[in-house]
C-alpha positions as CSV (number, residue, x, y, z in Angstrom):
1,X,-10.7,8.1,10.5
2,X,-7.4,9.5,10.1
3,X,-6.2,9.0,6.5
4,X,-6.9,6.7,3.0
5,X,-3.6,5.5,1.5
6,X,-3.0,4.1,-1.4
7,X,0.2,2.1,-2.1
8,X,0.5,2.6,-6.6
9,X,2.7,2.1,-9.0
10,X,2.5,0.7,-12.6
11,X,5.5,-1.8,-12.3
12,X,5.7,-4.6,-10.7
13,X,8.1,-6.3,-8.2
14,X,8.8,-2.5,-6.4
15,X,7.8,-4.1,-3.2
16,X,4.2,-2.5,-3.0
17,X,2.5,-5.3,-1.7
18,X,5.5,-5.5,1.1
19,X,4.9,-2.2,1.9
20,X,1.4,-2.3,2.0
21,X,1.2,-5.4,3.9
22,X,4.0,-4.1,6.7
23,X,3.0,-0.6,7.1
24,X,0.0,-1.9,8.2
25,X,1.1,-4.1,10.3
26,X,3.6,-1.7,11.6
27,X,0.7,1.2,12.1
28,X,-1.2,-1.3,14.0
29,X,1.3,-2.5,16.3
30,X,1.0,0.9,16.9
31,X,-2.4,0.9,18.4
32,X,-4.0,2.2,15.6
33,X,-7.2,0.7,14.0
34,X,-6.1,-0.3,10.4
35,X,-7.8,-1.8,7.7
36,X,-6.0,-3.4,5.0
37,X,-7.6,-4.1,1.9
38,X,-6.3,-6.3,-1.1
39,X,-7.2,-4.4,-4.6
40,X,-5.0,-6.6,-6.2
41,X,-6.6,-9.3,-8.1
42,X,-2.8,-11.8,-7.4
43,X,-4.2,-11.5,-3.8
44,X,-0.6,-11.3,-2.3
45,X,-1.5,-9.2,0.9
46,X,-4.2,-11.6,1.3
47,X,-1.8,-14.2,1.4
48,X,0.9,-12.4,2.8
49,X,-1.6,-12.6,6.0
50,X,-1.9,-16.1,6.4
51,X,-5.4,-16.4,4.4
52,X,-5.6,-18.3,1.2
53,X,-9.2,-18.8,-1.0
54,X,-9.9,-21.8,0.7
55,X,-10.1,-20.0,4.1
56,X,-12.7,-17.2,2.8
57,X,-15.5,-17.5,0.8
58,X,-16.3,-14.0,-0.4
59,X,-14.0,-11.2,-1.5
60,X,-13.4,-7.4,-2.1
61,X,-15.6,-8.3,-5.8
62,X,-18.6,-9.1,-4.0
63,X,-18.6,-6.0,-2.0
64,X,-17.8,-4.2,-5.4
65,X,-20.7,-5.4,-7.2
66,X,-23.3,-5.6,-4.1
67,X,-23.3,-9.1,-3.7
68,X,-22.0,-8.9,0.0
69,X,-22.0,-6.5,2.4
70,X,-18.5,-5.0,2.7
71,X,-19.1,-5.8,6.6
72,X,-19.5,-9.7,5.7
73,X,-16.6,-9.3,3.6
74,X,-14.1,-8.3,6.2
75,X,-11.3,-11.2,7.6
76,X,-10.0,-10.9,11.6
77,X,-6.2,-10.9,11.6
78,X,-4.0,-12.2,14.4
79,X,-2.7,-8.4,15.1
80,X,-6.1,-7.3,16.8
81,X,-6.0,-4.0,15.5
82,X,-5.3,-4.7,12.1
83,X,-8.3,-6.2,9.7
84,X,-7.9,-7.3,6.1
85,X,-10.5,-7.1,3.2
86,X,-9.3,-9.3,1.0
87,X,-9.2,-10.2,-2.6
88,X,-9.0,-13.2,-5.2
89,X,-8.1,-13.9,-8.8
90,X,-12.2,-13.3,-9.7
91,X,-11.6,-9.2,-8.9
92,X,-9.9,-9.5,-12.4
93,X,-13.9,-9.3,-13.8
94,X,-14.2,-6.0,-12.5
95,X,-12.5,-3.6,-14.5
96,X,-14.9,-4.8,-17.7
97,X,-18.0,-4.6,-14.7
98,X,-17.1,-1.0,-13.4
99,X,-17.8,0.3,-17.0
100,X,-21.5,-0.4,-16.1
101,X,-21.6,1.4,-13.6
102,X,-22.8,5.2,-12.6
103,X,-19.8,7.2,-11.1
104,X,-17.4,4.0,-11.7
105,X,-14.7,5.6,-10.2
106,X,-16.5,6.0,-7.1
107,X,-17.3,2.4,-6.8
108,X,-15.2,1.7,-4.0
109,X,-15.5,5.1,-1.8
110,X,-19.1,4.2,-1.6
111,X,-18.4,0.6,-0.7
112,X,-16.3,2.0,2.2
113,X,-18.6,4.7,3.4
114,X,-20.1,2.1,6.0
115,X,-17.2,1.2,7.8
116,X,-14.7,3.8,7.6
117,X,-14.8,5.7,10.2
118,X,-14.2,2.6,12.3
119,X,-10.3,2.8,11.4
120,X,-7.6,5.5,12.1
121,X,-5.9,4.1,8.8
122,X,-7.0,2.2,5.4
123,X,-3.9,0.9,3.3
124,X,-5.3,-0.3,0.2
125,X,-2.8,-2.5,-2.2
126,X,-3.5,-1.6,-5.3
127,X,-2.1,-3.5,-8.7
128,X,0.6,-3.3,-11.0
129,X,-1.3,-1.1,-13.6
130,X,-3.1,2.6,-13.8
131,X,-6.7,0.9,-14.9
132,X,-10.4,0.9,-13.7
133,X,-9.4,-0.6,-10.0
134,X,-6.0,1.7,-9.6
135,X,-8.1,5.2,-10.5
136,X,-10.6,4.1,-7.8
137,X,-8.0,3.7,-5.4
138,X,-6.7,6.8,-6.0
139,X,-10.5,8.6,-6.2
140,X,-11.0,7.3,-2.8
141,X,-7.8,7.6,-1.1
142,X,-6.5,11.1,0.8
143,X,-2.6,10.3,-0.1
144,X,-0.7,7.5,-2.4
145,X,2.7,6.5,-1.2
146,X,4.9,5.2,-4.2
147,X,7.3,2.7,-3.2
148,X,10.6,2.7,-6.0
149,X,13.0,-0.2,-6.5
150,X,16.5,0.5,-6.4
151,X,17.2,-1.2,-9.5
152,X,18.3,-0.9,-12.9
153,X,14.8,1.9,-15.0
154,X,13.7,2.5,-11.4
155,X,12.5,5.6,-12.5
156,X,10.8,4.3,-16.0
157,X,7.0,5.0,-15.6
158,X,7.5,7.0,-12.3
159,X,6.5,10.3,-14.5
160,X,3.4,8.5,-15.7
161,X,2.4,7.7,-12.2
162,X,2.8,11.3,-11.4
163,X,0.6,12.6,-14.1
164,X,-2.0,10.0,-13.5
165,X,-1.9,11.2,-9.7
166,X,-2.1,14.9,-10.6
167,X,-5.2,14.4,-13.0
168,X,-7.0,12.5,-10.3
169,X,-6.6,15.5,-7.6
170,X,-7.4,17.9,-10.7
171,X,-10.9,16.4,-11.6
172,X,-11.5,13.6,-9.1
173,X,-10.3,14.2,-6.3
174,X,-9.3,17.2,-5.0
175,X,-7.9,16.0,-1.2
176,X,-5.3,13.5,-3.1
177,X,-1.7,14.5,-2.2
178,X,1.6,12.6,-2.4
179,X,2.5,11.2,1.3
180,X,5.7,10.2,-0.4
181,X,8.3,8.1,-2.2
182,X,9.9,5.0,-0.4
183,X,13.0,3.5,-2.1
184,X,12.7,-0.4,-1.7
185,X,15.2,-3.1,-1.9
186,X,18.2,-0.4,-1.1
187,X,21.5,-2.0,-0.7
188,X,24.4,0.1,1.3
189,X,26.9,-1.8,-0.5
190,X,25.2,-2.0,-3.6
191,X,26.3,1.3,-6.0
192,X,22.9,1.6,-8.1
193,X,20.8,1.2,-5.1
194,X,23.1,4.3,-4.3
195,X,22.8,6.2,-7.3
196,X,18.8,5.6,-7.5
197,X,18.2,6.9,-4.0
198,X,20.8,9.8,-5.7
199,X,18.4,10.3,-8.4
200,X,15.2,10.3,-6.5
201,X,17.1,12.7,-3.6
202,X,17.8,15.4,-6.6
203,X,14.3,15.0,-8.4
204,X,11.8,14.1,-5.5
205,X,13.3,15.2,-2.6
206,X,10.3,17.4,-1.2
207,X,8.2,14.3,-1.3
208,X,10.4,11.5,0.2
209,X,9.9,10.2,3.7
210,X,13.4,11.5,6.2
211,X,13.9,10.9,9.8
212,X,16.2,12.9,12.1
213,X,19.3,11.4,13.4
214,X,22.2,12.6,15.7
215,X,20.8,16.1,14.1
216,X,20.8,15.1,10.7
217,X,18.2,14.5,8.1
218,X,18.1,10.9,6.5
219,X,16.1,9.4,3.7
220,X,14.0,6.1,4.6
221,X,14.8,3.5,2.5
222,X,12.9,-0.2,3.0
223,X,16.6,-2.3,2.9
224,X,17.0,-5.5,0.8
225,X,16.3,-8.2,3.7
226,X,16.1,-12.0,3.9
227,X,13.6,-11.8,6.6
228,X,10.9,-9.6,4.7
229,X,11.4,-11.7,1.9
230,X,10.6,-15.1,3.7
231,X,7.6,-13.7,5.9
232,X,5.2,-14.2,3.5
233,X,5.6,-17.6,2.8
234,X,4.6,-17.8,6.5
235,X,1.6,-15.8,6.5
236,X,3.0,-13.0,8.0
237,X,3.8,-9.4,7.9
238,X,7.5,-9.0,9.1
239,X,7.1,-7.8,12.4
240,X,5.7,-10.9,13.4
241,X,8.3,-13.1,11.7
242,X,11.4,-11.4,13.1
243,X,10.7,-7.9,15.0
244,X,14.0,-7.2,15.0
245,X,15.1,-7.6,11.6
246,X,16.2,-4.6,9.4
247,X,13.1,-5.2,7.1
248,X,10.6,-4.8,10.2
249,X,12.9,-1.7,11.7
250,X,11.9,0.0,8.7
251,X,8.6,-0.6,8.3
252,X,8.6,0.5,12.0
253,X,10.6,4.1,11.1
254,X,8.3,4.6,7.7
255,X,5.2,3.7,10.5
256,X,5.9,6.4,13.1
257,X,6.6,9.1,10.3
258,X,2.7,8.7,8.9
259,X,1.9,9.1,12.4
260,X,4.2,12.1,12.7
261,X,6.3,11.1,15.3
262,X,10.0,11.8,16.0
């Protein structure tokens, strides 16, 4: 296995579960092995892959608390490189459960112990909050990637996030870095989305994703797109919906920079 990211932050509507959902997707079409797995109790990324409760029977929760096998657990999606372990409105029990439990933190790195050197990539989704289920994300994962909204207190909570990060590495889990920061829903014509990706250029530049083009370094920034926001009403990541929209270009760019290519 090549690398454990976590997609995190605190607010919601940043575009985490887009990002989470497309990378994937994008890392897959790719020829990589990828596993995707829903940590999010709203169970968007589950949905946003054409599965909805009525199609599965057991969940990320079971394999939590040892009900199920995480093997028995995992869903076939149509992009054959790319599986999902997916999750339901029930994983909301867990946070009070983990307390129970001996190393809670670690709950989930031992769940995936069996299976994860099966994959070159794990892309877990985690929620909208720093609790029980976020801080074992983050104990299991090598690197977070923190999508940002190009909107109006982009930045609110981003410092909180950080700190959160930084204890983890400091007395969890040492390996945890930063991949990056992705501004989301960036306009061009759009003068905040301008002067958020300004902000986040002079603060965070050493840990935002660039490309190289005509000889020049750019920022990647996931664009505002009608296409990524109608794909998951039909089940699918965006590069199955319309390859060549602006949304699945991205996804395609932030995709080939995790695997380090020009």
């Amino acid at each position: 296995m090549k690398e454990i990211i976590t997609i995190a932050n605190q607010k919601g509507g940043v575009g985490k579960t887009t990002t989470a959902v497309n990378l994937a997707a994008a890392l897959a079409i790719a020829e990589q092995r990828v596993l995707l797995i829903d940590f999010d109790p709203q169970a968007n990324a589950t949905s946003s892959l054409g599965f909805y409760k009525s199609d599965y029977e057991f969940n990320i929760y079971h394999a939590l608390i040892g009900a199920k096998n995480v093997e028995e657990v995992i869903l076939k999606t149509t992009i054959e490189t790319l599986d999902l372990l997916p999750s339901n409105i029930g994983l909301v029990a867990v946070e009070k459960e983990l307390e129970n439990f001996e190393d809670k933190e670690f709950v989930l790195k031992k769940v995936l112990q069996s299976i994860k050197d099966e994959y070159d990539y794990i892309i877990i989704d985690s929620p909208p909050a720093l609790g029980s289920i976020t801080i074992n994300a983050l104990c299991t994962s090598d690197s977070v990637i923190i999508p940002i909204q190009c909107e109006f207190y982009a930045l609110e909570g981003l410092a909180q996030l950080l700190n959160t990060i930084k204890l983890v590495t400091k007395t969890k889990n040492s390996r945890l870095s930063i991949r990056g920061i992705i501004p989301t829903m960036y306009t061009s014509q759009n003068n905040l989305s301008k002067q958020v990706l300004s902000d986040l250029v002079r603060h965070f530049s050493s840990i935002m994703f660039t490309e190289e083009e005509d000889n020049k370094k750019r920022y990647l920034v996931i664009p505002r797109n009608v296409r990524l926001a109608e794909a998951p009403s039909f089940g699918k990541p965006v590069a199955l919906y319309d390859i060549k929209s602006k949304g699945a270009i991205a996804y395609q760019k932030l995709a080939k920079t995790i695997l380090g290519e020009k």
